[in-house]
MDAnalysis code that builds the backbone (N, CA, C; Angstrom):
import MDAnalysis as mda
import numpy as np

u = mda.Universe.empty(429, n_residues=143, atom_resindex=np.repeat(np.arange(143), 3), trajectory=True)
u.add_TopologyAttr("name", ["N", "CA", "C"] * 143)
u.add_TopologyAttr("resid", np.arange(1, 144))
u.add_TopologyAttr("resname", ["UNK", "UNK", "UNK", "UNK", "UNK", "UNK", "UNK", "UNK", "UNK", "UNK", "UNK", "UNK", "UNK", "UNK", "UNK", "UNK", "UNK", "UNK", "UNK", "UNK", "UNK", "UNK", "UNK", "UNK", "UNK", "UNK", "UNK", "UNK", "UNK", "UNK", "UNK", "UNK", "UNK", "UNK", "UNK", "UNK", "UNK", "UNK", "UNK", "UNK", "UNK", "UNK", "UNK", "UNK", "UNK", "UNK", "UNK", "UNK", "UNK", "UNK", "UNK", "UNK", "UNK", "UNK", "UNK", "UNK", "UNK", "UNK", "UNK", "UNK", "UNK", "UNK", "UNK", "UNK", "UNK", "UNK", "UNK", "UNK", "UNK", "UNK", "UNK", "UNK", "UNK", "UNK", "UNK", "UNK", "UNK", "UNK", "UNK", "UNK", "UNK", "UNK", "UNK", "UNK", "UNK", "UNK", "UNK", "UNK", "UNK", "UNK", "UNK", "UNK", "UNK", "UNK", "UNK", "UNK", "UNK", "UNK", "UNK", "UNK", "UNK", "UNK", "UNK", "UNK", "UNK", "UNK", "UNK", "UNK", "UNK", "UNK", "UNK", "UNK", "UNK", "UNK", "UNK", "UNK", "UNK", "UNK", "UNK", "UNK", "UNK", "UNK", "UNK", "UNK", "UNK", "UNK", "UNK", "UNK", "UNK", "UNK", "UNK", "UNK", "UNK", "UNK", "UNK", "UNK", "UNK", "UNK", "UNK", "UNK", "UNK", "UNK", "UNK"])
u.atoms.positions = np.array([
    [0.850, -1.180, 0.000],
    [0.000, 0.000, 0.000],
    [0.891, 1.238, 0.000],
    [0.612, 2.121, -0.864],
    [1.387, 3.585, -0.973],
    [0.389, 4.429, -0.125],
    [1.343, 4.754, 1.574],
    [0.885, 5.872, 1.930],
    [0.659, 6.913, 1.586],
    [1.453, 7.595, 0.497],
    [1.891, 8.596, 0.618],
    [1.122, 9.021, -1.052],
    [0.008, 8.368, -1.048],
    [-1.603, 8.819, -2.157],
    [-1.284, 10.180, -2.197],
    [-1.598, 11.500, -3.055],
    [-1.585, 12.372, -2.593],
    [-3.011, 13.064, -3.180],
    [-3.860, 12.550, -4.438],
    [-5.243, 12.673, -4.609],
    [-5.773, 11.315, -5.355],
    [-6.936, 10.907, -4.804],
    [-7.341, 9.746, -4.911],
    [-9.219, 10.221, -5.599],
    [-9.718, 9.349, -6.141],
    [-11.139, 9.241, -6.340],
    [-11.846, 8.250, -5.234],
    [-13.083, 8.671, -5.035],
    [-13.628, 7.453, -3.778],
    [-15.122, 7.598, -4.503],
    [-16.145, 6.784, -3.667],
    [-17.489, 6.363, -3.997],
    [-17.836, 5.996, -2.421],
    [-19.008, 6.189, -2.243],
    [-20.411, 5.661, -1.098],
    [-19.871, 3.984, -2.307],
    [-21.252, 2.866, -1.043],
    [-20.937, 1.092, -2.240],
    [-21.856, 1.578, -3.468],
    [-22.644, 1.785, -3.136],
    [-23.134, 1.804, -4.308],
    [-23.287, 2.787, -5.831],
    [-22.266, 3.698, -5.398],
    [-21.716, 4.636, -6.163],
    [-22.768, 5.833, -6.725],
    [-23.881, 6.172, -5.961],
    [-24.460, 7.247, -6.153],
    [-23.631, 8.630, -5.736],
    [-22.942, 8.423, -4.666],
    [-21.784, 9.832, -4.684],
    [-20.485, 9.191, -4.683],
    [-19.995, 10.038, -5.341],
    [-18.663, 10.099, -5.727],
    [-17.990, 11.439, -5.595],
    [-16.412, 11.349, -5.336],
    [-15.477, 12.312, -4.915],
    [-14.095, 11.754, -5.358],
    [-13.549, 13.546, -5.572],
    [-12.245, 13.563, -5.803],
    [-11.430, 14.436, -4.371],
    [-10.386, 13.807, -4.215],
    [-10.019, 14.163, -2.887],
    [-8.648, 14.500, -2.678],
    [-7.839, 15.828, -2.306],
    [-6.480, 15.535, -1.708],
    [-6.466, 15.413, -0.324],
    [-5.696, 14.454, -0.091],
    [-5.130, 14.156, 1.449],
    [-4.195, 15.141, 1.970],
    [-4.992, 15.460, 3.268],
    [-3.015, 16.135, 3.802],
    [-2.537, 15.576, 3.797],
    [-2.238, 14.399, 3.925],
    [-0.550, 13.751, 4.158],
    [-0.849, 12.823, 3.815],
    [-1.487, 11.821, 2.900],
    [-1.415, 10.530, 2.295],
    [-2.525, 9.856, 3.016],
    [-2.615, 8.476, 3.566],
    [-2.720, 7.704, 4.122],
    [-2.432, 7.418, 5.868],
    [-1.189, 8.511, 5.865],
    [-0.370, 8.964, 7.201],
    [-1.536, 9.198, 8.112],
    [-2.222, 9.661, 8.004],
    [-3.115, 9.788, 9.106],
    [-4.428, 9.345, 9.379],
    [-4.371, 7.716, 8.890],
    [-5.469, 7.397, 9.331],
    [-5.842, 7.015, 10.961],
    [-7.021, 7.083, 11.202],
    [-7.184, 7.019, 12.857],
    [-8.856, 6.288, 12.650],
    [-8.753, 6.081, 13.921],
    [-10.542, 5.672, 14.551],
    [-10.637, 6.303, 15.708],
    [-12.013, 6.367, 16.238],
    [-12.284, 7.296, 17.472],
    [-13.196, 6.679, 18.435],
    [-12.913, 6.847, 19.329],
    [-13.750, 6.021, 20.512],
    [-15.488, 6.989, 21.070],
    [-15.657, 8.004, 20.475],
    [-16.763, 8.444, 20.214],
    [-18.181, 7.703, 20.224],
    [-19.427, 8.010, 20.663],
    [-20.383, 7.160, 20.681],
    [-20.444, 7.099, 18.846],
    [-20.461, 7.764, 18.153],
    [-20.963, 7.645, 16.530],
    [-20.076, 6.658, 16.235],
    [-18.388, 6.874, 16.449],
    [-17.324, 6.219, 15.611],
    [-17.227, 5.028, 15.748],
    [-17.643, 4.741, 17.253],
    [-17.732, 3.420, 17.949],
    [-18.457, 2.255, 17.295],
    [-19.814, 2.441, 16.605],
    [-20.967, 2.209, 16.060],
    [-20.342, 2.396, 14.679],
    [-19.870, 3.493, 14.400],
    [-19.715, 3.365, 12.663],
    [-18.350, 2.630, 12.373],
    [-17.137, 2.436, 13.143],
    [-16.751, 1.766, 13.047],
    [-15.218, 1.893, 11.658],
    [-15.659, 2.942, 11.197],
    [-14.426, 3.487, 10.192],
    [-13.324, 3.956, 10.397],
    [-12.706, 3.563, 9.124],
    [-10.776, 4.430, 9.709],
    [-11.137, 5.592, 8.649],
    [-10.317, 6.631, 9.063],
    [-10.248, 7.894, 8.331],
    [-9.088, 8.463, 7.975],
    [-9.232, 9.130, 6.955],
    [-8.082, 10.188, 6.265],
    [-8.246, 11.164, 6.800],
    [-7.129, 12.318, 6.518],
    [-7.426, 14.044, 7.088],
    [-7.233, 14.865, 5.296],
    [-8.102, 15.464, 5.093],
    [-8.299, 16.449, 3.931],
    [-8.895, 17.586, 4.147],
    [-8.213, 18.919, 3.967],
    [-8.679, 20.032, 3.781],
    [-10.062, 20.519, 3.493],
    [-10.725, 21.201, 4.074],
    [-12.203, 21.356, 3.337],
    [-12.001, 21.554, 2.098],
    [-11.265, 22.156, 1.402],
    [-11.312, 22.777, 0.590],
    [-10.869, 21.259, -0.846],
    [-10.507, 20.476, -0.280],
    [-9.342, 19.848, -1.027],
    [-10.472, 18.739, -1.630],
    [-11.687, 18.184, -1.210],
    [-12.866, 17.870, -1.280],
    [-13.665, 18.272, -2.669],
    [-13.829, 17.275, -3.415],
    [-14.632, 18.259, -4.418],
    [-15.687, 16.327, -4.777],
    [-17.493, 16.921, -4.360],
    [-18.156, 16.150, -4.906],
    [-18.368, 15.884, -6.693],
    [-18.380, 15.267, -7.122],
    [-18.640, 15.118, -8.896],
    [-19.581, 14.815, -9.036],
    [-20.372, 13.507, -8.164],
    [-21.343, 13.437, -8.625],
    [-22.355, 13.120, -7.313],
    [-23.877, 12.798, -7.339],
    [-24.334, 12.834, -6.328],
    [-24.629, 13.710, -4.884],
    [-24.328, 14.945, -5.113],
    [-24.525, 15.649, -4.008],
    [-25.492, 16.017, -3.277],
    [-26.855, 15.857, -4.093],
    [-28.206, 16.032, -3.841],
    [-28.675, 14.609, -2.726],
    [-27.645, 13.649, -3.151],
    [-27.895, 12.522, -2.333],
    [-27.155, 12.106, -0.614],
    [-26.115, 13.302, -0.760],
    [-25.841, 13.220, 0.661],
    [-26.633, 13.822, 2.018],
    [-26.569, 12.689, 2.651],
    [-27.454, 13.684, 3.818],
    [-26.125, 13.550, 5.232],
    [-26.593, 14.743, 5.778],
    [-26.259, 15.053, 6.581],
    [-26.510, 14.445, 8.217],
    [-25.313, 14.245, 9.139],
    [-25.900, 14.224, 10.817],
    [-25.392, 14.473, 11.883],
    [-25.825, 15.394, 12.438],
    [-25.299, 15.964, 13.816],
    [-25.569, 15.477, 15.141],
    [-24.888, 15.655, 15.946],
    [-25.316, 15.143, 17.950],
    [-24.169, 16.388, 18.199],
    [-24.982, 15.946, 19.690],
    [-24.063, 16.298, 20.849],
    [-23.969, 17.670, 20.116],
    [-22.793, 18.772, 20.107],
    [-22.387, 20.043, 19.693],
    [-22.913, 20.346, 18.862],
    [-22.910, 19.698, 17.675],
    [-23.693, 19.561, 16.330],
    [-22.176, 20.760, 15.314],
    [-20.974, 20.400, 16.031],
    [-20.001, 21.101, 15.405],
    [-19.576, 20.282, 14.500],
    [-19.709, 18.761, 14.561],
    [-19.051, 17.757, 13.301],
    [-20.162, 17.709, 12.253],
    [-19.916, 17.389, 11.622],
    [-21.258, 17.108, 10.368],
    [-20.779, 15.713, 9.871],
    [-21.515, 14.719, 9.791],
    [-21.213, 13.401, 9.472],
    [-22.485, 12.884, 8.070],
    [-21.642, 13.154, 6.465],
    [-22.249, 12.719, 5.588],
    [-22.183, 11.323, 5.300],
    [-23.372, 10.736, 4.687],
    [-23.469, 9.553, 4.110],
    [-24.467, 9.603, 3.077],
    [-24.478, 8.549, 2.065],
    [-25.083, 8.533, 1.022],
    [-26.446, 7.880, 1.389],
    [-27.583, 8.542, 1.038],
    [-29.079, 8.000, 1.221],
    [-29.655, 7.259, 0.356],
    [-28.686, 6.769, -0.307],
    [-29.451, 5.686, -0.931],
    [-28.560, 4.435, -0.222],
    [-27.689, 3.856, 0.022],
    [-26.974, 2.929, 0.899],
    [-26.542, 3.088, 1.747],
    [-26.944, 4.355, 2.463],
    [-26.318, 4.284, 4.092],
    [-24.713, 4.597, 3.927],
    [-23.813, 4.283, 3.222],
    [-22.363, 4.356, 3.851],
    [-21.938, 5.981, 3.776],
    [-21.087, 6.108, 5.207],
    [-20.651, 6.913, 5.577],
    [-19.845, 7.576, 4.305],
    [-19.297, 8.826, 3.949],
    [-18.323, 8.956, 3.357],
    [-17.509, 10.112, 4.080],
    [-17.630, 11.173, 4.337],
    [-16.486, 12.329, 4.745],
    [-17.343, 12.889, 6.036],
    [-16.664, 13.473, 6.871],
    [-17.188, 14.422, 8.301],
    [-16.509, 15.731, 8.509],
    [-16.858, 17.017, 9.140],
    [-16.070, 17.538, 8.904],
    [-16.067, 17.532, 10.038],
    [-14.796, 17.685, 10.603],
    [-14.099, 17.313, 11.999],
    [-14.346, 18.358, 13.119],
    [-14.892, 17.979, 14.466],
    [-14.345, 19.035, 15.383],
    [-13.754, 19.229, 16.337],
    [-12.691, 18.381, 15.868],
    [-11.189, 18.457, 16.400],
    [-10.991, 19.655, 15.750],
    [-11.270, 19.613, 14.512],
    [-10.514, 20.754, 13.370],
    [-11.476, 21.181, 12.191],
    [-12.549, 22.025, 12.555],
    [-13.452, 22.377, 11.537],
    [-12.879, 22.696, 10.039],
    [-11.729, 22.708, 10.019],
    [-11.043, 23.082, 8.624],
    [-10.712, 21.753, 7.919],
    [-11.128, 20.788, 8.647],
    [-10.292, 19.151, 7.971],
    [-11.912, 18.317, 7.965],
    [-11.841, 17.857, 7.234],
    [-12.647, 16.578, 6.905],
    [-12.065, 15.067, 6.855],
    [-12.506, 14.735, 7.671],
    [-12.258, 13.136, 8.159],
    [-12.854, 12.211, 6.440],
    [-12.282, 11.369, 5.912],
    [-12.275, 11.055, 4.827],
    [-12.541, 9.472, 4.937],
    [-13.254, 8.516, 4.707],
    [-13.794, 7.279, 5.075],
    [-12.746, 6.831, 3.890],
    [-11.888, 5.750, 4.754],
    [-11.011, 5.315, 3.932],
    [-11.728, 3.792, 2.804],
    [-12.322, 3.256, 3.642],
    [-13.192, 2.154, 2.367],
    [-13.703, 2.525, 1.418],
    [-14.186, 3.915, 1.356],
    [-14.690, 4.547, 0.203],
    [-13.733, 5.481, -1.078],
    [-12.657, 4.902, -0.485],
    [-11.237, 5.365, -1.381],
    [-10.701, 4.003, -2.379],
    [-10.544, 4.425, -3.726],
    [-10.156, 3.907, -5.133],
    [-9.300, 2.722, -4.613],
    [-9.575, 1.500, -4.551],
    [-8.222, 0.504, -4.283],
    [-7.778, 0.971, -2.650],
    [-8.601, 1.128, -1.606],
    [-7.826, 1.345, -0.431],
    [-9.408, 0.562, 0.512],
    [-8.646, -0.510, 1.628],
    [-9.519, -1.007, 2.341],
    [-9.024, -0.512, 3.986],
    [-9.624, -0.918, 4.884],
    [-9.391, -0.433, 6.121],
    [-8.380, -1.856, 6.839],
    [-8.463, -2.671, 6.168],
    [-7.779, -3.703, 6.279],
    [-6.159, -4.020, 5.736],
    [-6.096, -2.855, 4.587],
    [-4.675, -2.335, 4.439],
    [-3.589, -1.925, 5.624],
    [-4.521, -1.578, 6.567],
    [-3.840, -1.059, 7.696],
    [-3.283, -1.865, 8.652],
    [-2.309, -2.055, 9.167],
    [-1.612, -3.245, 10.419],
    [-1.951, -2.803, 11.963],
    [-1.704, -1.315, 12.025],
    [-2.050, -0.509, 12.720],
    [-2.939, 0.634, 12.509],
    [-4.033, 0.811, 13.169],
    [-4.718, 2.750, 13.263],
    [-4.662, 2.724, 14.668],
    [-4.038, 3.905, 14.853],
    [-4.529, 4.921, 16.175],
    [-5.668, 5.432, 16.179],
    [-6.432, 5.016, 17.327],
    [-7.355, 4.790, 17.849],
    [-7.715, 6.417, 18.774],
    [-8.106, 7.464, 18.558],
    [-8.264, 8.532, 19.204],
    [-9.447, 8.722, 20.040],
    [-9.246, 9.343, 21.352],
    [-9.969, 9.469, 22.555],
    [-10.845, 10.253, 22.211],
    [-12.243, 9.875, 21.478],
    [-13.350, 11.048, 21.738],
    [-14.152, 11.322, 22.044],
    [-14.141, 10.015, 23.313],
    [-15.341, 9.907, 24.178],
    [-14.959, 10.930, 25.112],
    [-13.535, 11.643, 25.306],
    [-12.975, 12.680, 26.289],
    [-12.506, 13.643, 25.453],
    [-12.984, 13.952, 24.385],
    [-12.770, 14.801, 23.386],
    [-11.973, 16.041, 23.507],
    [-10.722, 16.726, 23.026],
    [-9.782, 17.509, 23.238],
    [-11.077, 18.890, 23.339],
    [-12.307, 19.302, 22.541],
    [-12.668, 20.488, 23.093],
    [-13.339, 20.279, 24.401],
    [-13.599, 19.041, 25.039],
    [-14.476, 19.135, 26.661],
    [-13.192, 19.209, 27.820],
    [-12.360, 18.938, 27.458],
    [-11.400, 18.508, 28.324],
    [-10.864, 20.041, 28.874],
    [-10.071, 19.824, 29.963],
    [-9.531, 21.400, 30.425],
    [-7.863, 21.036, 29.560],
    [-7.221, 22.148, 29.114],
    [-5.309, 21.896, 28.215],
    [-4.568, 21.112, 29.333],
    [-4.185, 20.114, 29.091],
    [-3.192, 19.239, 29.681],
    [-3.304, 18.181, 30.374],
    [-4.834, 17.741, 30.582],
    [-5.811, 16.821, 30.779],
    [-6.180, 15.672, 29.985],
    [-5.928, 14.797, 30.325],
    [-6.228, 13.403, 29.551],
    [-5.269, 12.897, 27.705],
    [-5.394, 12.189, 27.867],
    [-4.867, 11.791, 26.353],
    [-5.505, 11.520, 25.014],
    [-5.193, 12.241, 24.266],
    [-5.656, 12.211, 23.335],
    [-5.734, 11.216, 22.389],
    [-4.687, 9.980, 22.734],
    [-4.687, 8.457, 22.085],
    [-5.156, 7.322, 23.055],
    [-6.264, 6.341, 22.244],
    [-6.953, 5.481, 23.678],
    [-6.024, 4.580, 23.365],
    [-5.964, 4.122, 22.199],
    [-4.775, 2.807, 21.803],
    [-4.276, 2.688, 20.179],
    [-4.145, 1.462, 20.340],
    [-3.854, 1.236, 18.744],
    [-4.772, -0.040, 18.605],
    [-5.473, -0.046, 17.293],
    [-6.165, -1.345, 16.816],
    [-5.337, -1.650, 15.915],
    [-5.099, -3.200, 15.556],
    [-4.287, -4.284, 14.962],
    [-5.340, -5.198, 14.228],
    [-4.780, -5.053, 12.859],
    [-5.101, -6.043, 11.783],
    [-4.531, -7.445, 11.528],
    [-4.538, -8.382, 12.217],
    [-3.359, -9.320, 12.070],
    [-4.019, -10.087, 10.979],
    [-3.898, -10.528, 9.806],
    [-4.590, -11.371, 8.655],
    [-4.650, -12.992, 9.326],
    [-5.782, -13.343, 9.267],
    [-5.115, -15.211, 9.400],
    [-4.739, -15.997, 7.807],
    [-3.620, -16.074, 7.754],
    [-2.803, -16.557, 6.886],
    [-3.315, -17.859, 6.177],
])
C-alpha cells in the first residue's frame, strides 16, 4: 500500500456519490475514534482540507448528521447508508475522509490505526488533561 496517495477518487458502495479528494498527508493519518458515533460506525479515516474535497457526482444525495455540539457534520449517502467524509471538530477546517470509500484502499490495508480518545474529546477537556490516544487497533490477517 502507498501511503503517501496524494489525490485519490472514492465512492459511497453503491456509487451514487462520488469524490475527488487531496489528502493532507497521504494515508499517514489514518485514525478511529472512541466516540459514541465512531464506535458504532466503526471506520478508519483520512485528514483532507475542506477545501481539497470536491463532490462530482451525487450531491443532492448526501445527507447530513449531527449530535451532541452539532459542530461535526457526518455525511453519508441515502441511498446505501455508507458513511463517506465528516467535517471534523477536532478541526473544523479538515474533513475526516472514510477510507473504504477510497479507489483501491480497504481499512484492512492497515496493520495498525490509532485509535483517538473522543469519548474525552480535546474540546471538553480542560489543556493538559487526559490523552488524546486510547490505543492502537491491529489487523493481524489469518494466513
Amino acid at each position: 500500500m502507498n501511503k503517501d496517495i496524494d489525490r485519490i477518487d472514492g465512492a459511497c458502495h453503491c456509487g451514487t456519490v462520488r469524490f475527488r479528494v487531496k489528502l493532507a498527508n497521504g494515508l499517514h493519518t489514518a485514525r478511529r475514534c472512541t466516540c459514541s458515533y465512531c464506535r458504532m460506525r466503526g471506520a478508519v479515516a483520512v485528514s483532507a482540507d475542506r477545501a481539497d474535497i470536491e463532490i462530482v457526482q451525487g450531491e443532492e444525495a448526501l445527507t447530513l448528521y449531527q449530535f451532541n455540539t452539532g459542530t461535526a457534520k457526518h455525511y453519508f449517502c441515502s441511498t446505501c447508508g455508507i458513511y463517506t467524509h465528516h467535517q471534523r471538530r477536532s478541526d473544523p477546517s479538515q474533513y475526516g475522509v472514510n477510507v473504504a470509500c477510497l479507489e483501491g484502499v480497504s481499512p484492512f490495508d492497515f496493520e495498525e490505526v490509532p485509535v483517538n480518545d473522543g469519548v474525552s474529546h480535546p474540546s471538553d477537556r480542560q489543556r493538559g488533561t487526559g490523552s488524546e490516544l486510547a490505543g492502537i487497533l491491529k489487523f493481524i490477517p489469518a494466513k
